[in-house]
C-alpha positions in Angstrom: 88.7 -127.7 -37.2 88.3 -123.7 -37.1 85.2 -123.7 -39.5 81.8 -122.7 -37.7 77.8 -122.6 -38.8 76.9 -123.8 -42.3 80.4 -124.8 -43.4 80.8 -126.6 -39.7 77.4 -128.6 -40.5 78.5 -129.4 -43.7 81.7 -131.1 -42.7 80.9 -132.5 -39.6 77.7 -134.2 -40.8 79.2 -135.4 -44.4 76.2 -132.9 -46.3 76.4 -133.0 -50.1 75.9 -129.2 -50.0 77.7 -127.1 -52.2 80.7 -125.6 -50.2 80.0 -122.2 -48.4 81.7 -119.5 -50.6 82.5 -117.3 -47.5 82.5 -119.9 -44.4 82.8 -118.7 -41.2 86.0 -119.5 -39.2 87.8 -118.4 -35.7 90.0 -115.7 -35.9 91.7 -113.1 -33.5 89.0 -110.8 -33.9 86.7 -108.8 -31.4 83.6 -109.2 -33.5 81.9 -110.7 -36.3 83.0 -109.7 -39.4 83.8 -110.2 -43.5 87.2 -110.9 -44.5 88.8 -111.7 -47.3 86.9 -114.8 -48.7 85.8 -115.8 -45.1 83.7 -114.6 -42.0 85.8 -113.7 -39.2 84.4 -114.7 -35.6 85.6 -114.3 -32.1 86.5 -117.3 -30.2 83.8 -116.3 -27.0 81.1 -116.3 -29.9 82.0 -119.7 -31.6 79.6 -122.0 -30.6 80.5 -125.7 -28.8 82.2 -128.1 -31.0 80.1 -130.6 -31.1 76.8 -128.5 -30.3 74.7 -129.1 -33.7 72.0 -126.8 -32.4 74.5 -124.0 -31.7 75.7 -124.2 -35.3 72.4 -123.9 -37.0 71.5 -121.2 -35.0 74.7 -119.5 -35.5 74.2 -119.8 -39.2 71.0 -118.3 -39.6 72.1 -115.4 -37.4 75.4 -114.5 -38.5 75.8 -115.9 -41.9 72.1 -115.5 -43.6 69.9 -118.3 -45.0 70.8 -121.5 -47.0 68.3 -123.5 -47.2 70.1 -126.7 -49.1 72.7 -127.0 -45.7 70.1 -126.7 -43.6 67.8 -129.1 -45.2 70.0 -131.5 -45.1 71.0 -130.7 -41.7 68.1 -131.0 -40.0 67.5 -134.8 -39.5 70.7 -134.4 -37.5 69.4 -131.5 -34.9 68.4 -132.6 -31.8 64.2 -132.2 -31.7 64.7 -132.7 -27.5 67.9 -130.1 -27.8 65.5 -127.9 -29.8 62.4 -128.3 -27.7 64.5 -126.8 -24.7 65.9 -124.4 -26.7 62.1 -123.1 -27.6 61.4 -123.4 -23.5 63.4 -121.1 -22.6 63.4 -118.9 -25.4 60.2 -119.3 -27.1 59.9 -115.9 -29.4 63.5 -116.1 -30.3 64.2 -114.6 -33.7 66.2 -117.3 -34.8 64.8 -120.6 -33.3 61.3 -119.5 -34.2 62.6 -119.7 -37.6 64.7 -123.2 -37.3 61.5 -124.7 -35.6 59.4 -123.6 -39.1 62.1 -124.6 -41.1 62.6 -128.1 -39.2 59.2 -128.8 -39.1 58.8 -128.0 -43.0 61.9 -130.4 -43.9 61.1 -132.8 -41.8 57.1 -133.3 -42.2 56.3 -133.7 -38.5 55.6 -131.3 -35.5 58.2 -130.4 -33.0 55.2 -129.2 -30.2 51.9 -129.5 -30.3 51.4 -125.6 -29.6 53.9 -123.7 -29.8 54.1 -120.8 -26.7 55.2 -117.9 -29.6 53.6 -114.8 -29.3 54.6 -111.2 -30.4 54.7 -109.9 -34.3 56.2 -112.1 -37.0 59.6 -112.7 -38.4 60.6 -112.8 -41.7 63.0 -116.1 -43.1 65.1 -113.9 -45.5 66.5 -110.5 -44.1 64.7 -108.0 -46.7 68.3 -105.6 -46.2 70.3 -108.7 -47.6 68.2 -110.8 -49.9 65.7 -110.0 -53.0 62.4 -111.6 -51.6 59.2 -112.6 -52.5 55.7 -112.5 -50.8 55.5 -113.2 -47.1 53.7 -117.2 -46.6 52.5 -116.8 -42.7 53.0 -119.8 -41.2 51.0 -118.8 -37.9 52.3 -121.5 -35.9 55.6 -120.0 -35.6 54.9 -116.4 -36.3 57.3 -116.7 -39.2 57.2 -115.1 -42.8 58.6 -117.5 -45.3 59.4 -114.4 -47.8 62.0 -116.6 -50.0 61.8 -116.2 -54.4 60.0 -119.5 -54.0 58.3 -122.1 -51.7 59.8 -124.3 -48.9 59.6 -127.0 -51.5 61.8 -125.1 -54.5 63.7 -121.6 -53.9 66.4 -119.4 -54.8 68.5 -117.0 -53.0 69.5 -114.0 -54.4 72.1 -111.4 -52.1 71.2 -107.7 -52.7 74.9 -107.6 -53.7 76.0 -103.7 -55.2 75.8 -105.5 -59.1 72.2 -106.1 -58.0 71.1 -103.3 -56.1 72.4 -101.2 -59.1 70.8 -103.0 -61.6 67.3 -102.6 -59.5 67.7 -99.1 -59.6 68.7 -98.8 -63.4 65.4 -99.3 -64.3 66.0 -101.2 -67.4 63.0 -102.0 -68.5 61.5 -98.5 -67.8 64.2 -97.1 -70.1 63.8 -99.6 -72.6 60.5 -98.7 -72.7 61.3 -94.8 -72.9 63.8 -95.4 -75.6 61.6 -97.3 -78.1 58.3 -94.5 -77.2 60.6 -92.1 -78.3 61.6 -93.3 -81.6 59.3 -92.4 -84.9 57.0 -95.1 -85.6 58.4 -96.3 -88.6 61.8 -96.5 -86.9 61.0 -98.2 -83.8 59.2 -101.0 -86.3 62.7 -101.1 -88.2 64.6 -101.4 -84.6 61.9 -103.9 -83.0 62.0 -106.3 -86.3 66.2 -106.1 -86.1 65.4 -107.1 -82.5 63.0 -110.2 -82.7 65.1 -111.6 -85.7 68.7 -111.2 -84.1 67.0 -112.4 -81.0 66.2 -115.3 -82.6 69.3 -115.9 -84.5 71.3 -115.4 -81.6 69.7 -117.5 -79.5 70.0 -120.9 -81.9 73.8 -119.8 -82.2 74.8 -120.2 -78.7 73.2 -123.8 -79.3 76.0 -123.5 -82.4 72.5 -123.9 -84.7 71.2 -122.1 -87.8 68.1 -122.1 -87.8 66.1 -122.1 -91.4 64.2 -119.4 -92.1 60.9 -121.3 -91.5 61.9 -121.6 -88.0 63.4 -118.9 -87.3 60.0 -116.8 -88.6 58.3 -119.0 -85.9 60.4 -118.3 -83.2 60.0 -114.8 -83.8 56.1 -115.3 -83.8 56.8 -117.1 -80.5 58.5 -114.4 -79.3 55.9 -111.9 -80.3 52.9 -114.6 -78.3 54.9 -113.8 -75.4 52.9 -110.7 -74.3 49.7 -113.0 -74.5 50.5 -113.7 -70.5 49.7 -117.1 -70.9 50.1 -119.2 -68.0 53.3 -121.9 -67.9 52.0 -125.3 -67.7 53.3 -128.7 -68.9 51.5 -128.8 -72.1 52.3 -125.1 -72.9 56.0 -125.8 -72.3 55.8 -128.6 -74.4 54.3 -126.4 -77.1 57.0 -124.0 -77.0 59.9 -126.9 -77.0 58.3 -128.3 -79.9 58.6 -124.7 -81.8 62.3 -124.2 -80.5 63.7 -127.9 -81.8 64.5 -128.7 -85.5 64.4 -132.3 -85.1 61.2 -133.1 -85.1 62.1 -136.4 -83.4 63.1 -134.6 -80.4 59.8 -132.3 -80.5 58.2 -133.3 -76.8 54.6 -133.9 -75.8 55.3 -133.4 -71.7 58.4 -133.5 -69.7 61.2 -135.8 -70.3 60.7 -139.4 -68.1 64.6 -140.7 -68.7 68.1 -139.0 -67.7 69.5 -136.8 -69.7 73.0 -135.0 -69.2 74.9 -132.0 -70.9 77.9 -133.2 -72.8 81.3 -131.4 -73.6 84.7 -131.9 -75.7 85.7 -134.5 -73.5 85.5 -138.6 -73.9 83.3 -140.9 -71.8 82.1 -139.5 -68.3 84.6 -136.7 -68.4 82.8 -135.5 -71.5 79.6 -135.1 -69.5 79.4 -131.8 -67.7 76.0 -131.5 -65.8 73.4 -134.3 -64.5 69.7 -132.9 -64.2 67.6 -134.2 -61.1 66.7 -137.6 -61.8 63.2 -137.9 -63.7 61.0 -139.2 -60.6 62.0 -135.4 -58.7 61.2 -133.9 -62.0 57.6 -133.4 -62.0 57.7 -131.8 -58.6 60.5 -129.3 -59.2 58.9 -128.3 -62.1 55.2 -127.7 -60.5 57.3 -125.5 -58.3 59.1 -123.9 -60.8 55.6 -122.9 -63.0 54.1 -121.5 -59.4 57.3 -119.0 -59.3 57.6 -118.2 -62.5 54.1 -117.5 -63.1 53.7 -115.6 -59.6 56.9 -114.2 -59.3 56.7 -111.5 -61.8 54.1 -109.6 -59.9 56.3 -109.1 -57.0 59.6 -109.0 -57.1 62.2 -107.1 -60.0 61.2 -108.4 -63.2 65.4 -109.1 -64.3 65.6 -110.8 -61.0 62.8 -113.0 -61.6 63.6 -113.7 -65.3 67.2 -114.6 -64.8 65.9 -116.9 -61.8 63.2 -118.4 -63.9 65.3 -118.7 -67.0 68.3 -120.3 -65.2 66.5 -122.3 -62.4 64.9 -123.9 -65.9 68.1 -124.7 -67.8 69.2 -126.5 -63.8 66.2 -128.9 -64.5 66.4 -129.2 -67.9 62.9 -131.0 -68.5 63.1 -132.2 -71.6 65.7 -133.7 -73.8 66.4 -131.1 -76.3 65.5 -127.1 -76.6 66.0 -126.5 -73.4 69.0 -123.5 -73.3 67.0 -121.8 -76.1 63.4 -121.8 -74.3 65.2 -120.9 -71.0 65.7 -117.5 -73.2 62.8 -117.5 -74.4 61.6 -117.7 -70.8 63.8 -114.8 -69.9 61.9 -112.5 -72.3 58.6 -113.9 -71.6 58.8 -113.1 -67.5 59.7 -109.7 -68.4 56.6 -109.3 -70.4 54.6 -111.0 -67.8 55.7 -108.3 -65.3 53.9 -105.7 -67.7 57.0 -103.2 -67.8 57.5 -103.9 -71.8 54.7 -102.8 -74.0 53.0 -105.4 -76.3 55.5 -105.7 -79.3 58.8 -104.7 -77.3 61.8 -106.5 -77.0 64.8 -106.4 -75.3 67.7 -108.6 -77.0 69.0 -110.3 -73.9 70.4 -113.3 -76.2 72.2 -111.1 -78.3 74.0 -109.5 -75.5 74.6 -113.5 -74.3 76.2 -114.5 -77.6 78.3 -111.7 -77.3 79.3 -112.8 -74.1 79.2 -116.0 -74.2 82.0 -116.8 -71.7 80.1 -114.9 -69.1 77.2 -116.7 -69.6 78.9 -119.8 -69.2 80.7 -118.9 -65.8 76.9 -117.9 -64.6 75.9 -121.6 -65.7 79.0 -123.2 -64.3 78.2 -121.5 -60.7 75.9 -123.7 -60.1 76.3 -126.7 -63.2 79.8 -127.5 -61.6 79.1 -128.4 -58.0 76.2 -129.9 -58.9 78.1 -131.9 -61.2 80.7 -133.3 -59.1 77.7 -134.6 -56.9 77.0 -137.2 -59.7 79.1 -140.1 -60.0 79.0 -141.0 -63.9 80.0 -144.4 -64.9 80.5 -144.9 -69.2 78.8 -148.4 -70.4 79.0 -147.8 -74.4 78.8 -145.1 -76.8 76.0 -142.7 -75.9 75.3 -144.6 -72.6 76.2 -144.2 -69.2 75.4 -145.1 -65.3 74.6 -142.3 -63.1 75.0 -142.4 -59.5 73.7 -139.2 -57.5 76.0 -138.5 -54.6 73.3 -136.0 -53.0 69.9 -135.4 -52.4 66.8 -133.1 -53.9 68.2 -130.2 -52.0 70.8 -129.4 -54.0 68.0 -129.2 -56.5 65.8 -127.4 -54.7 67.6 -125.0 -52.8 69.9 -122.9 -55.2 71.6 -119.6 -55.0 71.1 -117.8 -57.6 72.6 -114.7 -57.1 75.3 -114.6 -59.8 73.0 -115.6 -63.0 70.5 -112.6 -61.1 74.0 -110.6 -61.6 74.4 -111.8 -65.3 71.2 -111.1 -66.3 71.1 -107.2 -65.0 74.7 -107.2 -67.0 72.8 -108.5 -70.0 70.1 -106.7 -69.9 71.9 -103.1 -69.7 74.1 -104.3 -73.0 70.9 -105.4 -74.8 69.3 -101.9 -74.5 72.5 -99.8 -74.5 74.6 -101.4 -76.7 72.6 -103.5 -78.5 69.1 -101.9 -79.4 70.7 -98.1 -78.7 73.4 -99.2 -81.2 71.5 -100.6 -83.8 69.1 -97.9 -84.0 71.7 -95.8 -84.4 73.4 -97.2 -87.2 69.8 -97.6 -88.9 70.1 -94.3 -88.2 72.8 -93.2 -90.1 72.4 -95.7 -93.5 69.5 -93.9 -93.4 71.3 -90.7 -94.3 74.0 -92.4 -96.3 71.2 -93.5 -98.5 69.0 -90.2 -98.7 72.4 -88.2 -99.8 73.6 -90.7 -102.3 70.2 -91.4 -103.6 69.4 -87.7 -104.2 72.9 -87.7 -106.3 72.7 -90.4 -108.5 70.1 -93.2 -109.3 71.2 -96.9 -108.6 69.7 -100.2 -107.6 68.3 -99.4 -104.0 69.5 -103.2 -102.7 73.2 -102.2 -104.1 73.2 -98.6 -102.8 71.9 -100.2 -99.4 74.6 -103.3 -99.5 77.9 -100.7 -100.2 76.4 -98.3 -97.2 76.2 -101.3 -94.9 79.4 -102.1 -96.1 81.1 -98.5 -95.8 79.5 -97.9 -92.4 80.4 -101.2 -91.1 84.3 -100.4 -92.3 84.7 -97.0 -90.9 83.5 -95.4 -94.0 85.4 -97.1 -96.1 84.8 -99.8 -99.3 87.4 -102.1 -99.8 89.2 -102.5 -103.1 87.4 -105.9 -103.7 84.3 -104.7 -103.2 84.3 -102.1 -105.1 85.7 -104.7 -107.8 82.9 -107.0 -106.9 80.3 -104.5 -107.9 81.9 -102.7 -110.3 79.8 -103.9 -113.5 76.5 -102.5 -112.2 77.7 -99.3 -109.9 79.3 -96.6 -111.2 82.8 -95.8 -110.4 81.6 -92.6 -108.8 79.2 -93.7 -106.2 81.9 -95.8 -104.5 83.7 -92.2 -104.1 80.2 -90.6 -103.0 79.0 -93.6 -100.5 82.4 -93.1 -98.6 82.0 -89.3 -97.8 78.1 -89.6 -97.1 79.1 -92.6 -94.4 82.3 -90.6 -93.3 80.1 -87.2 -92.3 77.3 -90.0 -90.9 79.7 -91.2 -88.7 81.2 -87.7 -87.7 78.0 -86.8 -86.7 77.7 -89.8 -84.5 80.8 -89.3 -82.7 79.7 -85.5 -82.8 77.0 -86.2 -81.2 78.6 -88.8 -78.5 80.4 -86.0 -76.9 77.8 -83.7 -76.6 75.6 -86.1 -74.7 
């Protein structure tokens, strides 16, 4: 076996840890280094084969934190080999930070005082990861700076996506675009957005919602700037206003299994398997503490898509639960303050429009976690599930490519999206103030054959034009056309100046 540090621990001790993406394996190299979907290490570097110790160490120094191997690594690391380890070097980078660790995981002390001295280290490299606030654990001299606690946390890599995306500035353009619009337009644009938003949303579910609900999922939307705090009971609220069955409206978090179900028959049909309720209430305590902290320190996209994802993983209650982790997207960002009382941006538009993308971002983490569950069918709508794993697969999580997703999403909500739709509100606009200075016709049918025209490159088809034909005039068909051909001229026009 070639394999070294997380991917070594995972195989040698049997772990239920996802598999590393990039393991680390001996190659004829003269240093450390990335290759193609691997890390490439010197033989002289490798540590000993069997040398457990070596391999943690190795992992946190050459290949970066996870946090679900090495939880489930540590009962097997040596506490004697460790002890020595700390003896001889006690203000080690790396084995400070694998004594915190193993004392956190395990719930017990290594020493009784710890010889550290010097300044403190941080858990996450801030060059390589997104972090949160520094937690000193002064025993160590350690920082545990992670987008969470030692009890729930995801990673996120400052990978190019990302570190572009944090210095787009979304939400400060966003916020720029919609200042900049007349009042009465950014109303129009903002009312498109909360009801699309909305309507959107329930569609990825492959729901409709009826207008009652949908006009109180828009209010919900709109409470999101209240800041109020997440908390069982409020979640529950919010579930209640997201579901249509009212037999699925829930009063706190689910206490049975539930499971994700697709195309296929029996336990092939079922594609993910929450943590089982007894975890639940924990995760979950730790979830609210992030995602009601989090939005004060870290990037307000990374913390939403985090939040709203890492929620959708748990899934606490049996229904509503993909539409409120949406919800929950928009409602971090407002909690970070960036978005003015009364903004939007349409992240779930953007996600029905690519929905196949969002799916992939689910299925990075829903699939592994997936195959971890053995899933036994009884009868129709009832099954046996057998988790393969441990919490830490629930706990520990890397959430780098939803973080990824969610920066895509959140560029096509504001350029293509709101930018767009403003645009064309735009230009009906001045379709309807030429014709309506022409001729005088019902203001919904002039408004309905613009829509039309504009949405068909300024053209009205024949059976439209049949179709209203008793209550327009022939000649307005003619005059709509040209208005919505010189609208869009100027549009493109204007595209190539800018």
């Amino acid at each position: 076996m070639d394999y070294l540090g997380y991917e070594w621990l995972r195989q040698r001790l049997s772990l239920s840890a996802f598999e590393i993406e990039r393991p680390a394996r001996v190659r004829p190299v003269t240093r450390v280094m990335p290759a193609e979907g691997l890390l490439a290490v010197p033989a002289h570097v490798a540590p000993a084969e069997g040398d457990i110790l070596g391999h943690a160490l190795f992992a946190l120094k050459h290949e970066g934190v996870n946090l679900q191997v090495l939880a489930q690594a540590m009962p097997h690391v040596p506490a004697d080999d460790l002890r020595a380890m700390l003896a001889h070097t006690p203000n080690g980078r790396y084995v400070r930070v694998l004594a915190c660790l193993w004392e956190a995981f395990m719930q017990e002390q290594l020493v009784a005082r710890p010889l550290v001295a010097g300044g403190y280290v941080d858990v996450f490299d801030r060059q390589r990861y997104v972090t949160g606030p520094a937690r000193r654990n002064a025993r160590w001299r350690v920082n545990f700076n992670g987008l969470g606690t030692l009890r729930y946390c995801a990673t996120v890599e400052r990978t190019p996506a990302i570190v572009q995306g944090m210095a787009a500035d979304v939400l400060g353009r966003t916020a720029a675009f919609l200042q900049s619009l007349e009042p009465v337009m950014q109303d129009r644009a903002l009312s498109w957005a909360y009801l699309h938003e909305t309507q959107d949303s329930y569609a990825i579910e492959h729901e409709k919602p009826a207008e009652d609900k949908a006009r109180a999922f828009v209010h919900l939307l709109k409470m999101a700037h209240e800041g109020r705090p997440l908390t069982e009971d409020y979640l529950a609220e919010l579930q209640s206003a997201c579901v249509t069955n009212p037999l699925d409206k829930a009063v706190q978090f689910r206490g049975g299994q539930n499971w994700l179900r697709g195309p296929g028959r029996g336990a092939a049909g079922v594609t993910y398997v929450p943590p089982w309720p007894r975890l639940l209430p924990e995760l979950m305590q730790e979830w609210m503490r992030f995602a009601n902290d989090a939005p004060r320190h870290a990037d307000p996209i990374v913390v939403a898509s985090v939040a709203s994802f890492g929620f959708v993983f748990l899934h606490p209650f049996m229904d509503g639960n993909g539409r409120l982790s949406r919800f929950l997207f928009h409602k971090t960002l407002c909690a970070s303050g960036r978005l003015a009382k009364g903004q939007l941006l349409p992240v779930s538009v953007a996600m029905k429009r690519h929905e196949a993308q969002y799916l992939a971002a689910l299925q990075s983490y829903s699939r592994p976690a997936r195959e971890r569950v053995q899933v036994t069918w009884i009868d129709e709508g009832e099954y046996r599930f057998e988790f393969k794993t441990d919490a830490a697969i629930f706990r520990y999580w890397d959430a780098t490519r939803c973080v990824e997703f969610g920066f895509r999403m959140a560029e096509q909500a504001l350029d293509v999206e709101l930018k767009q739709e403003t645009a064309f509100l735009a230009r009906l606009d001045q379709v309807m103030r030429r014709v309506d200075a022409q001729i005088d016709i019902r203001n919904n049918d002039l408004a309905t054959l613009a829509i039309i025209c504009l949405d068909n490159g300024g053209v009205i088809a024949a059976r439209k034009r049949k179709r209203f034909a008793a209550r327009v005039p022939a000649a307005v068909f003619d005059l709509v056309e040209a208005a919505a051909r010189d609208a869009l001229a100027d549009c493109a026009n204007a595209d190539k100046t800018n």
